[in-house]
C-alpha positions in Angstrom: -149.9 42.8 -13.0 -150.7 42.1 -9.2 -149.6 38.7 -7.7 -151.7 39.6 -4.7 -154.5 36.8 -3.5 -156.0 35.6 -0.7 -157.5 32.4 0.2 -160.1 31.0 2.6 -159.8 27.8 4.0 -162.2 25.8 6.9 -161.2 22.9 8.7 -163.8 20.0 7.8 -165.6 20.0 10.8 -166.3 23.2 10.4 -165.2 24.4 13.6 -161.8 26.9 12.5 -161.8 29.6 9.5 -158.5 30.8 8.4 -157.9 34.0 5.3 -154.3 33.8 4.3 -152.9 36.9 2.3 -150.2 37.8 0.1 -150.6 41.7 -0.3 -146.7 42.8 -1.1 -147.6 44.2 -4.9 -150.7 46.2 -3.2 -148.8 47.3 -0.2 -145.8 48.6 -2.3 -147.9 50.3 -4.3 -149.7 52.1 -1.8 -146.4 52.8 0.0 -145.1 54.1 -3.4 -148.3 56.9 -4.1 -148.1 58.0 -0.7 -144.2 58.5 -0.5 -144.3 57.2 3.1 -142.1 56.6 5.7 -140.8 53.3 7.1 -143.1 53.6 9.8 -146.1 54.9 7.8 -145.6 52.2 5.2 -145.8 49.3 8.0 -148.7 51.0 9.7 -150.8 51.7 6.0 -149.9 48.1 5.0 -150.7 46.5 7.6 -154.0 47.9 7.4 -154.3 47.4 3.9 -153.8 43.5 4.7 -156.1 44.0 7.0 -158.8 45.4 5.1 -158.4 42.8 2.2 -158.8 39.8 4.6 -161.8 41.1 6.1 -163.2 42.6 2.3 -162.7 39.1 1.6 -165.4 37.7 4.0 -168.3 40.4 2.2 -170.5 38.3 0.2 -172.5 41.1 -1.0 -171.5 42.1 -4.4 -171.3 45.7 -4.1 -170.2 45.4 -0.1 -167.2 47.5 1.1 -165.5 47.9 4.2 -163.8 50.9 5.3 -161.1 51.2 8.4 -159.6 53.9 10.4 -157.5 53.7 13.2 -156.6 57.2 14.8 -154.0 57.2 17.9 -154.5 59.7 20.5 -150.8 60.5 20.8 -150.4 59.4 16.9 -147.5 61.0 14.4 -149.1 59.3 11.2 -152.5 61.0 12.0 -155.4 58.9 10.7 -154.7 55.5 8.9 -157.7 54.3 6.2 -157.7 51.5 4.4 -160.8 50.3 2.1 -161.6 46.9 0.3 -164.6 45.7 -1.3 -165.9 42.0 -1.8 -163.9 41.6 -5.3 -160.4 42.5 -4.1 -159.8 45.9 -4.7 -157.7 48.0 -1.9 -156.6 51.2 -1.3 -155.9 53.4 1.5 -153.9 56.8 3.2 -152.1 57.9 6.2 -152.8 61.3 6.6 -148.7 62.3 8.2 -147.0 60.1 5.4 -143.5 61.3 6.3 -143.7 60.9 10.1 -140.7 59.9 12.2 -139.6 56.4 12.3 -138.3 54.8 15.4 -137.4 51.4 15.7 -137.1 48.6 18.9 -133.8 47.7 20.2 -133.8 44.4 18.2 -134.6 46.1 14.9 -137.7 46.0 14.3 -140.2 48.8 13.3 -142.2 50.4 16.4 -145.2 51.0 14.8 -147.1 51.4 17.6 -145.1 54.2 18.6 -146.0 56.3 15.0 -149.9 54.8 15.0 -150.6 55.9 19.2 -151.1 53.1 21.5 -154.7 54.6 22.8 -157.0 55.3 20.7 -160.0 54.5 18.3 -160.4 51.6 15.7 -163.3 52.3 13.7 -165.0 49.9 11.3 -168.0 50.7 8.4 -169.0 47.6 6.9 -171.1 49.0 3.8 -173.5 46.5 2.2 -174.5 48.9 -0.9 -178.1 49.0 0.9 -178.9 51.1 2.9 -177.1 52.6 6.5 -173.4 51.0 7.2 -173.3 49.2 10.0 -170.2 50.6 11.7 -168.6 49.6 15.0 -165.8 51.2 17.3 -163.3 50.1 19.7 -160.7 51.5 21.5 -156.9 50.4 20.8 -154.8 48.3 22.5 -151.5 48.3 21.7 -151.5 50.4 18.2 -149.8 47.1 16.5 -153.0 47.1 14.5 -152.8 43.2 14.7 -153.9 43.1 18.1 -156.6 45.9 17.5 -157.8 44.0 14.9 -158.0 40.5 17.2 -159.8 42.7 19.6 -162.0 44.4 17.7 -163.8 40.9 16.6 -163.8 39.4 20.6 -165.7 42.8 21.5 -167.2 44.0 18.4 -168.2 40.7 17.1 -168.0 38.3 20.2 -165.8 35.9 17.5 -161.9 34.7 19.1 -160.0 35.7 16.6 -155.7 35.2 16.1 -154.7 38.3 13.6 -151.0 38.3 12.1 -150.8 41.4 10.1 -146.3 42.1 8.5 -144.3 44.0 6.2 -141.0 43.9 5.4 -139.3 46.9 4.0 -136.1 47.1 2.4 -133.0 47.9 5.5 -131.3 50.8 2.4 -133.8 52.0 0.7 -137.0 51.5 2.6 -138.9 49.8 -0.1 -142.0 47.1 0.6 -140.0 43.6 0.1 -143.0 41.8 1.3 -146.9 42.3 2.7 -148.9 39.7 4.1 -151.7 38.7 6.6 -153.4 35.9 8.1 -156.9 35.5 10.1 -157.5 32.4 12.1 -161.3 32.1 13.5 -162.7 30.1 16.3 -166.6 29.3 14.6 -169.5 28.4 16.6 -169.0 24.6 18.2 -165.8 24.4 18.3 -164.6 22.1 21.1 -162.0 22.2 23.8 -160.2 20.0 21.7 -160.0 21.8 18.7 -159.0 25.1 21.3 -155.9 23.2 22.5 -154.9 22.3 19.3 -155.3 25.8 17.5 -153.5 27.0 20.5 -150.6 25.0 20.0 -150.3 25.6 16.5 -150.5 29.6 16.6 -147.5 29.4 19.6 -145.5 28.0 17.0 -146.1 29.7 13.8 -143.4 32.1 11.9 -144.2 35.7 11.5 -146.0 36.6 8.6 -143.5 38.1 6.6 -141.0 35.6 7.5 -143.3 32.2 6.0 -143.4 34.5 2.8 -139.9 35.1 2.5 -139.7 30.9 2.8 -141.6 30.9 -0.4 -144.7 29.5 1.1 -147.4 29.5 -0.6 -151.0 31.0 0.9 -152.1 27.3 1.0 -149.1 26.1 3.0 -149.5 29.1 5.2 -153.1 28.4 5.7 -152.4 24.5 6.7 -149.4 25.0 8.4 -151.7 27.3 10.7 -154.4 24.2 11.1 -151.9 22.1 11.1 -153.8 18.7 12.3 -156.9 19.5 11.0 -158.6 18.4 7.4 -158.5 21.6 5.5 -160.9 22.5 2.3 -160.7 25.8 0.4 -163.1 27.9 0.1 -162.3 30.5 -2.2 -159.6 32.5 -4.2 -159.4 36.1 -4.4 -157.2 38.2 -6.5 -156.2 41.4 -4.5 -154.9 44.8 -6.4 -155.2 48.6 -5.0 -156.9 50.2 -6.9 -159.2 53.8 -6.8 -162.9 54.2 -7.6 -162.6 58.5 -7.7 -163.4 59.5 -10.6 -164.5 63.8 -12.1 -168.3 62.1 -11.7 -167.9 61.7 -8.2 -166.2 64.7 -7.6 -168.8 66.7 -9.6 -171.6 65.0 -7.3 -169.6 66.0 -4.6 -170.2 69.6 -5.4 -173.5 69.2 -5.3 -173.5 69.6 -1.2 -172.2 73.3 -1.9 -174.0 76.7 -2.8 -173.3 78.1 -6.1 -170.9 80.8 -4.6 -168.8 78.0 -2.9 -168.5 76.1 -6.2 -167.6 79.5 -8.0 -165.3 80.3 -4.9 -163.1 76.8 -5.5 -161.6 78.4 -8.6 -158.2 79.9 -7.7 -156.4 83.1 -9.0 -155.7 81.7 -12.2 -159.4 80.6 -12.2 -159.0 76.7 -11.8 -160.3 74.3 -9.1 -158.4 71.2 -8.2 -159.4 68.0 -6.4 -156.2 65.7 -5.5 -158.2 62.2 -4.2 -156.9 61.0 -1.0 -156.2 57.7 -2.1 -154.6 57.7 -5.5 -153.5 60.9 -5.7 -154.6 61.9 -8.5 -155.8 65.5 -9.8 -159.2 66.6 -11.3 -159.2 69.7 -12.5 -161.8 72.1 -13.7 -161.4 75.7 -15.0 -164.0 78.6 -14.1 -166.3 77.9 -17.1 -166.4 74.1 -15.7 -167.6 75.4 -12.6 -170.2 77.9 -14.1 -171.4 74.5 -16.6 -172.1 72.4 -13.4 -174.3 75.2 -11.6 -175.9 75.6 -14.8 -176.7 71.3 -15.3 -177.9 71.3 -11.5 -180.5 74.3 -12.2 -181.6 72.6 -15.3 -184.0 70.0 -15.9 -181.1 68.4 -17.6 -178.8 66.5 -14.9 -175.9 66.1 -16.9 -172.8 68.1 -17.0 -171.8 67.5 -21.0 -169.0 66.4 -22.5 -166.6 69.6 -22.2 -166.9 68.9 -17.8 -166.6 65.4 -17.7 -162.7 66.3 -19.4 -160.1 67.5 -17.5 -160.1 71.3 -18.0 -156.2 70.7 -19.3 -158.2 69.3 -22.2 -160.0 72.3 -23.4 -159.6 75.3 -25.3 -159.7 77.6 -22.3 -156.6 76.0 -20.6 -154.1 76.1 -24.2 
């Protein structure tokens, strides 16, 4: 059970938004399917965090957001991470095991693994109709500060973005994920500028306020510190995968009947592995020849005997 959640708080005169989240449960286990590196686990959690807070701040019901950072000169290849508006999370790197190299005081470079030009790319998905998507270029390939930019170009919104993990020094396990989003909104004074200021040049990194025990409230007031804070909202946050044979079955339906017959192997089975979950679907030959056979009929579905993994049938025994 996930002790993942994120918060949204405003200040009372509604001039400063901040999302505070705990994601350590959802980062490990994304860092745990994958089998990443150190340096792939910091750069696919910290865009795991980063997709939660800003899933968070959907209010469609069926809304998802979907981002992808890709460095030019990048050894984890293409990062994703996906949330929806109810808390659900999951993600890939697409080198897992790339090389890990680390600053001279310690820390992770991450930038170095993710590329330090490059594209952020991000597909908000309201469930009606065309995503709105938007694209900026990296700067610094901390994913943070990509993030922070993309909303003052993207989105014309000043944004502070504080994205950590903490892995294990031994064993390289996720001892801690979090993130926090601080927003400037419309109206907000000089005043309230100087003070947010102040506040964000002395707060702890992320990973470091959770290792204190502080709770996503105290991290959320200690960031508007001086300001009358009301939350907004509670979110629980898990990863979790939506792939499912269905999909993959409608998936096939973009293929001709010879490409669907050729995805059978020598020992006459197809396998899908999802991307984000790992997971394998697989179908024998007569699978294959019983979807052709639904699409050509009047009757669109696929019976009983597809919709089970082919391990399951007589064929496979």
């Amino acid at each position: 059970m996930s002790n993942d959640r994120i918060i949204r708080c405003i200040t009372s005169d509604g001039a400063v938004m901040a999302c505070a989240a705990d994601t350590t449960d959802l980062v490990y286990t994304g860092a745990r399917i994958h089998l990443t590196s150190p340096a792939a686990s910091a750069a696919l959690g910290r865009l795991l965090t980063a997709a939660a807070i800003m899933g968070a701040q959907l209010k469609q019901e069926n809304a998802s957001i979907t981002l992808r950072i890709k460095g030019d000169e990048s050894e984890t290849g293409a990062v994703i991470a996906v949330s929806d508006s109810k808390g659900n999370v999951k993600g890939y790197v697409q080198n897992p095991d790339c090389p890990t190299e680390y600053y001279p005081n310690g820390k992770l470079n991450v930038a170095k693994a993710v590329g330090k030009t490059g594209i952020l790319n991000v597909m908000r998905d309201y469930g009606t109709g065309e995503p709105y998507v938007g694209q900026v270029p990296l700067v610094s390939g901390e994913i943070a500060e990509d993030i922070t930019n993309y909303y003052a170009a993207s989105e014309q919104i000043p944004t502070v973005c504080a994205l950590g993990v903490l892995l294990d020094k031994e064993d390289h396990q996720v001892l801690l994920a979090g993130g926090l989003l601080i927003q400037l909104l419309p109206g907000a004074g000089d005043d309230t500028i100087d003070k947010l200021e102040k506040n964000v040049s002395e707060l702890e990194p992320m990973t470091t306020m959770l290792a204190k025990g502080m709770s996503m409230e105290e991290i959320c007031k200690t960031a508007l510190k001086g300001f009358d804070v009301e939350i907004l909202d509670e979110t629980p946050l898990r990863y979790a995968c939506s792939c499912s044979r269905e999909k993959i079955i409608d998936a096939f339906s973009t293929l001709s009947d010879d490409d669907v017959r050729s995805l059978a192997d020598e020992k006459g089975y197809a396998q899908a592995i999802c991307h984000f979950c790992k997971k394998k679907h697989r179908f024998s030959r007569l699978q294959l020849e019983q979807i052709i056979k639904a699409r050509h009929s009047d009757d669109s579905g696929t019976g009983n005997d597809v919709m089970k993994d082919s391990t399951d049938t007589k064929e496979d025994k």
